[in-house]
C-alpha positions as CSV (number, residue, x, y, z in Angstrom):
1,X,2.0,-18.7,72.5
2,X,-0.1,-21.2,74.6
3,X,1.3,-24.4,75.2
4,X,-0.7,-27.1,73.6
5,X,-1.1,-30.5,75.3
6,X,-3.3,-32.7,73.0
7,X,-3.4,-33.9,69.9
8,X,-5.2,-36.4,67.4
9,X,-1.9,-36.8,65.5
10,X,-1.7,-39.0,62.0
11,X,-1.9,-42.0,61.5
12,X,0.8,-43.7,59.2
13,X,0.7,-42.6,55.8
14,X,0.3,-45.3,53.1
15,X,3.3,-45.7,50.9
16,X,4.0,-46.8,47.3
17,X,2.3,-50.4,47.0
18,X,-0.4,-50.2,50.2
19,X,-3.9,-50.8,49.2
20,X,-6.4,-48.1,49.8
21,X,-10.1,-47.9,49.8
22,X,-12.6,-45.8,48.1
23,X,-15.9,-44.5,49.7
24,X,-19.0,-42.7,48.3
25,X,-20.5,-41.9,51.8
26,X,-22.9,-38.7,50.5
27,X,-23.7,-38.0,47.1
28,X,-24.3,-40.1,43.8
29,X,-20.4,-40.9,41.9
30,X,-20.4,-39.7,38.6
31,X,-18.7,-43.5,36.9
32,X,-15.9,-41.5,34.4
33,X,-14.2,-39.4,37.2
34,X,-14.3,-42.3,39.9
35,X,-12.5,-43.9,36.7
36,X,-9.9,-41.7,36.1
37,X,-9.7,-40.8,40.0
38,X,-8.9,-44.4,40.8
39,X,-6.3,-44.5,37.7
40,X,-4.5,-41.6,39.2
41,X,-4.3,-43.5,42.3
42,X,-2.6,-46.2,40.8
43,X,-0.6,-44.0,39.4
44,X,0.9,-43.4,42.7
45,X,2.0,-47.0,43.1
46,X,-1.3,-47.5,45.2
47,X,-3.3,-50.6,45.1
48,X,-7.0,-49.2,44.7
49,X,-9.8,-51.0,46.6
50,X,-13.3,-49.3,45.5
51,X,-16.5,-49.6,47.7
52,X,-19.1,-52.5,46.7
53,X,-21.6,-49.8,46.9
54,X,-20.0,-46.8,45.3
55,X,-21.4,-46.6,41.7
56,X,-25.5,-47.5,43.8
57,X,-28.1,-45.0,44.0
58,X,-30.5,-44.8,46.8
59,X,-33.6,-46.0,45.8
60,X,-35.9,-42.9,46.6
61,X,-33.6,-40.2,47.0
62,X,-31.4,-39.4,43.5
63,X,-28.9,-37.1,45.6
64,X,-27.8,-40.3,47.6
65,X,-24.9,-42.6,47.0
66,X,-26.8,-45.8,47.4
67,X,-29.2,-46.3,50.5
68,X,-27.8,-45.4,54.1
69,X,-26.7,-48.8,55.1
70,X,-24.7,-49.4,51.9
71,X,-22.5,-46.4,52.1
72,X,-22.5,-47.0,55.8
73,X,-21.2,-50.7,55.9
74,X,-18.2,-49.7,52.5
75,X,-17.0,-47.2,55.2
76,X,-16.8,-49.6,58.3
77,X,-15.8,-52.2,55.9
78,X,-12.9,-49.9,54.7
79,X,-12.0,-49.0,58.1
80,X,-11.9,-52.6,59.8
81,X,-9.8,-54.4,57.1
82,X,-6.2,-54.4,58.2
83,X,-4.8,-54.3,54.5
84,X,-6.5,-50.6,53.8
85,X,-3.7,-47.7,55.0
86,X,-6.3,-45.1,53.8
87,X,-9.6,-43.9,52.8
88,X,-10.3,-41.8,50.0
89,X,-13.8,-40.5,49.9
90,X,-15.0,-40.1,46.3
91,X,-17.2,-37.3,46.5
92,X,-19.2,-34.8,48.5
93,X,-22.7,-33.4,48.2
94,X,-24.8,-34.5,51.0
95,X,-25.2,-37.4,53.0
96,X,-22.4,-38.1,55.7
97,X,-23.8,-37.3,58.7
98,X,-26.9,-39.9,57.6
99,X,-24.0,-42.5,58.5
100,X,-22.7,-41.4,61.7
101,X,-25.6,-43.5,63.3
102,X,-25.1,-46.5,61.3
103,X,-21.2,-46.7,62.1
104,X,-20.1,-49.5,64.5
105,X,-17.4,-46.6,66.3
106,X,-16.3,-49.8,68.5
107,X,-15.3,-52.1,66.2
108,X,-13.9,-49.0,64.6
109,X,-11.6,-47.9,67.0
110,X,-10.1,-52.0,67.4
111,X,-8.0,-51.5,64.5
112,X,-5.2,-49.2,64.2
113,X,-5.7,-45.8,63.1
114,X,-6.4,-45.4,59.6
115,X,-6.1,-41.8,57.2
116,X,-9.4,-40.6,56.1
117,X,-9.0,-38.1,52.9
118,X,-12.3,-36.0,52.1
119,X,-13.5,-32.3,52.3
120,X,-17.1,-30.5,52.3
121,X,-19.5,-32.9,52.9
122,X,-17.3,-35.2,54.0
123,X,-16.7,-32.7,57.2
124,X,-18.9,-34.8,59.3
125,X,-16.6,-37.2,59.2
126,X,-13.3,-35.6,60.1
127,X,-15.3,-34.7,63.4
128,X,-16.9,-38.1,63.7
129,X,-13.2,-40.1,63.2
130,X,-11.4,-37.9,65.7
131,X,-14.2,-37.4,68.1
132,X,-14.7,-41.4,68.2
133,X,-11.5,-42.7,66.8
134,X,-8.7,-39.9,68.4
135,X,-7.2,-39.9,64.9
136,X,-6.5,-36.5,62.3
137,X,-7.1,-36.4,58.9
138,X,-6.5,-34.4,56.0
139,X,-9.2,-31.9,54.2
140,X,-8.6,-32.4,50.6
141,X,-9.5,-32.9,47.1
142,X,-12.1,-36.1,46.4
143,X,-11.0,-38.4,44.2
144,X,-14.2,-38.6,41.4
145,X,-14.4,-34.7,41.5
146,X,-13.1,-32.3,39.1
147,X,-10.9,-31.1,42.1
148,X,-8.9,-33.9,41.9
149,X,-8.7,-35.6,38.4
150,X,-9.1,-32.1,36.2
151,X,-6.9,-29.7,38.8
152,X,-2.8,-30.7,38.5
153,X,-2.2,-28.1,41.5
154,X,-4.7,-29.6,44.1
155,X,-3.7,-32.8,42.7
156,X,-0.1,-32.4,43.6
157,X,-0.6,-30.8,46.5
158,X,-2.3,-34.2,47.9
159,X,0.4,-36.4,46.9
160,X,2.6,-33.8,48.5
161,X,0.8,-34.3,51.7
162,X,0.7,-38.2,51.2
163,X,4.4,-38.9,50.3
164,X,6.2,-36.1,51.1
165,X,4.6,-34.3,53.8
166,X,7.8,-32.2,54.8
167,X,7.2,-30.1,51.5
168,X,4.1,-29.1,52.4
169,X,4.5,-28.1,56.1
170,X,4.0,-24.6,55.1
171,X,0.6,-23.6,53.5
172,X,-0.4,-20.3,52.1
173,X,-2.0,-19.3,49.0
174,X,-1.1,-16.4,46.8
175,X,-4.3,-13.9,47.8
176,X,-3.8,-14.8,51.4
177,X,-3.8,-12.1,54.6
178,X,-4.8,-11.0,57.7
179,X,-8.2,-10.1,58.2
180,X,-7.0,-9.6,62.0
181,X,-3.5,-9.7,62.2
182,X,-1.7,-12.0,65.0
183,X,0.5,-15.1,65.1
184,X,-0.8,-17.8,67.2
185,X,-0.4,-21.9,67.7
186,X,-3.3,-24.4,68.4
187,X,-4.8,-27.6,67.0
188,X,-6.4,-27.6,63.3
189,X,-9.5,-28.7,63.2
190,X,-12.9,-27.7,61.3
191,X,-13.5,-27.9,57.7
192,X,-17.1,-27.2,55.7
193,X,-19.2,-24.2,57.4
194,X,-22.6,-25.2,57.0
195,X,-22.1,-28.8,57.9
196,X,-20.5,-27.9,61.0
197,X,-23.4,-25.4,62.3
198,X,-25.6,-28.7,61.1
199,X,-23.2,-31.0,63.9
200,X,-24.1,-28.4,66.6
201,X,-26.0,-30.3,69.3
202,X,-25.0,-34.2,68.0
203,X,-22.4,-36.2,69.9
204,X,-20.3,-35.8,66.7
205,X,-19.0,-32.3,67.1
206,X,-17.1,-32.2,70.2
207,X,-15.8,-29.3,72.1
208,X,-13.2,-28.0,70.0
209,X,-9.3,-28.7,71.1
210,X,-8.2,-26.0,73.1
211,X,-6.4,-24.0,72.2
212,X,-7.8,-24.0,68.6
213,X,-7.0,-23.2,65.3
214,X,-10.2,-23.3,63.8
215,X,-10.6,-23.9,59.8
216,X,-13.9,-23.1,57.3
217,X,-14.8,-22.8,54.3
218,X,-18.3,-23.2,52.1
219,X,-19.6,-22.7,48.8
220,X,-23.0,-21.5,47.3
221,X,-24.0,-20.3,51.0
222,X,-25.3,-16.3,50.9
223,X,-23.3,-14.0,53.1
224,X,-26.6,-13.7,55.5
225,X,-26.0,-17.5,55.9
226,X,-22.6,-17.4,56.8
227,X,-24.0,-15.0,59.2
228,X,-26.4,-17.5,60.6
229,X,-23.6,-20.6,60.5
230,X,-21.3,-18.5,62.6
231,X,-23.2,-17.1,65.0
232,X,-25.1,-20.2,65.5
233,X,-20.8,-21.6,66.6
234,X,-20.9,-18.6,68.3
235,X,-23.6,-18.8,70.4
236,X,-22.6,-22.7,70.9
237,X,-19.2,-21.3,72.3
238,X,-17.5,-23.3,69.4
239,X,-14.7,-20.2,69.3
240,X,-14.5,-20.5,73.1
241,X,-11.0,-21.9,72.7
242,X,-10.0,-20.3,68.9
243,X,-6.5,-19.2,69.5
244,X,-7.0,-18.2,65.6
245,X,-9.2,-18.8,62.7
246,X,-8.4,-19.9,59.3
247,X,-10.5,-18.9,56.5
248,X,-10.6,-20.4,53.3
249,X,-12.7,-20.5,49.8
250,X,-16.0,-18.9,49.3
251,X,-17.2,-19.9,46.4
252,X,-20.3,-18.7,44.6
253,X,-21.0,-17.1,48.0
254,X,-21.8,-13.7,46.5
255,X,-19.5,-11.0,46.2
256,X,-15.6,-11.0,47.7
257,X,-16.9,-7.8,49.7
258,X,-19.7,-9.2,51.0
259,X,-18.6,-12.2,52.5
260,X,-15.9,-10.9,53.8
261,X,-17.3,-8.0,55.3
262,X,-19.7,-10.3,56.9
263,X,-16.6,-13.0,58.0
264,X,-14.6,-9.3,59.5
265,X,-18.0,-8.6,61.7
266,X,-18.8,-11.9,62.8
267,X,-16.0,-12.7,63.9
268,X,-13.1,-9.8,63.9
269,X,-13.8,-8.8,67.9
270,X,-13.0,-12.6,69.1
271,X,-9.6,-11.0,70.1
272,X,-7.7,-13.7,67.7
273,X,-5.6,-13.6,64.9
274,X,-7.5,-14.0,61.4
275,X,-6.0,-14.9,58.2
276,X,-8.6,-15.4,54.6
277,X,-8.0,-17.0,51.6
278,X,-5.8,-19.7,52.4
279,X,-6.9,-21.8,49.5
280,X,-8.5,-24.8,51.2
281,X,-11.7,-26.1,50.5
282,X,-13.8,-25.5,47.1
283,X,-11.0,-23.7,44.8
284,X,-9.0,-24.0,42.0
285,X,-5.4,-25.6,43.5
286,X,-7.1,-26.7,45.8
287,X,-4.6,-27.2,49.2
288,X,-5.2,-30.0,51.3
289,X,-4.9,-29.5,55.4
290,X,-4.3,-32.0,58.4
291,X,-6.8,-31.8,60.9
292,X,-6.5,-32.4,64.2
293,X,-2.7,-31.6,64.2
294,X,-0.6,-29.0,65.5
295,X,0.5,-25.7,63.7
296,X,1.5,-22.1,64.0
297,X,-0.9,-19.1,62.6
298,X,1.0,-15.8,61.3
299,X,-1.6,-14.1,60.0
300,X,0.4,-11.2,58.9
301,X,2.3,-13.7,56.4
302,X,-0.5,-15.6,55.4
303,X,0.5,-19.1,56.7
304,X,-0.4,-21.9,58.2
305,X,2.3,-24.1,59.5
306,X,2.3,-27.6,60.5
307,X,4.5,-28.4,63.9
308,X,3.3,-32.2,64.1
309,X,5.8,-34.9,63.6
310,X,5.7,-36.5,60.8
311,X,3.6,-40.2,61.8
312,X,6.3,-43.6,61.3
């Protein structure tokens, strides 16, 4: 295997009585999950700071959380207070990348590295915070969705990666396999499909790490759009450096053939090891993966392992 010579890493992890923050920086919070979500939170002996602007709606556009600068400044807010260990992001939909703009990245990157938790949507950002901020992340379950306060599993699992991230080092789900089989080491990174083709040609989706171990997922997207998505990174020479590709959930993408017939052409003559179904992203049990960290591929057995250390 290559060797690998750079990573993001994680930052600390919060621990039983830190105070963390939550975020709504896409779509509208429904009030009774952000509820329970935060209650679950303190259920972990966490101290739960939520957003000034998480419950708004923008004024014009209904499938906003509250206007750009709102969910902009709870973020940078979040970020630059000293006394939040981590963010949660409450929900996905659409709206992150509207942000990216509106973030102060340099007053950002004067505080200490902080843990941003979020998946889909949310994807923006896990590019954005490493690219600008040189810190990982984990691709998880939101805290006012059904994937975190109505799924024990996913739930777990997130703790898991919070608390007692040694338990979790090894991730695999049960339907998992090689569409191309290989064992291979590299530096997660990736996340939500669509929203990465949508990064392609910003300042916000960097060259990935090389070598790679590159992550997606999506939901509701046809199989002639995951077509488009990847060869769009293709032809951007975002798999230049894949040492291996990790596939995860395809929900409401059409049938299981389909898609992953059209995942096996797109990309099954990159020469890399190829595993599907890992059980990341939109999914019942939902497993939550550090990105930006290093790990070990065997496609063949369906894993994912993480080599990082664990942060102090």
């Amino acid at each position: 295997m290559p060797t690998i010579t750079a990573t993001r890493g994680l930052p600390a992890l919060p621990r039983p009585g830190d105070t963390v923050a939550v975020v709504a920086p896409a779509g509208p919070v429904p009030e009774e999950q952000l509820r329970t979500g935060v209650e679950l939170l303190e259920s972990w002996d966490l101290r739960v700071e939520v957003g000034e602007h998480v419950t708004s709606r923008h004024p014009r556009l209904d499938y906003l959380a509250g206007s750009d600068a709102e969910r902009a400044a709870d973020l940078e807010r979040a970020w630059c207070d000293p006394g939040i260990k981590a963010v949660f992001c409450a929900r996905g939909g659409y709206g992150s990348v509207r942000i990216l703009d509106r973030l102060d990245w340099p007053a950002m990157a004067r505080v200490p590295g902080k843990l941003l938790v979020g998946s889909s949507d949310v994807t923006a950002l896990h590019e954005a915070v490493g690219h600008h901020l040189g810190v990982a992340s984990l691709f998880g379950p939101m805290i006012a969705t059904k994937a975190f306060t109505e799924d024990p599993p996913a739930r777990q699992h997130l703790w898991h990666s919070l608390f007692e991230p040694e338990e979790v080092r090894s991730l695999t789900a049960p339907c998992s396999g090689a569409l191309r089989t290989g064992r291979a080491a590299g530096i997660t990174h990736g996340g939500n499909l669509s929203v990465l083709a949508g990064l392609l040609g910003s300042g916000d989706l960097p060259r990935p790490p090389s070598p790679g171990l590159a992550l997606l997922e999506d939901v509701t997207e046809q199989p002639y759009q995951l077509d488009r998505y990847l060869t769009q990174l293709r032809r951007a020479g975002w798999f230049e450096t894949a040492a291996g590709v990790v596939l995860g959930s395809w929900r409401d993408c059409g049938s299981a053939e389909g898609v992953l017939e059209t995942l096996l052409d797109v990309l099954g003559d990159l020469g890399v090891p190829v595993v599907r179904e890992l059980g990341f992203g939109h999914c019942d049990g939902q497993l939550t993966v550090p990105l930006g960290v290093r790990a070990e591929l065997d496609a063949e057995a369906g894993t994912l392992t993480v080599t990082e250390p664990r942060p102090d």
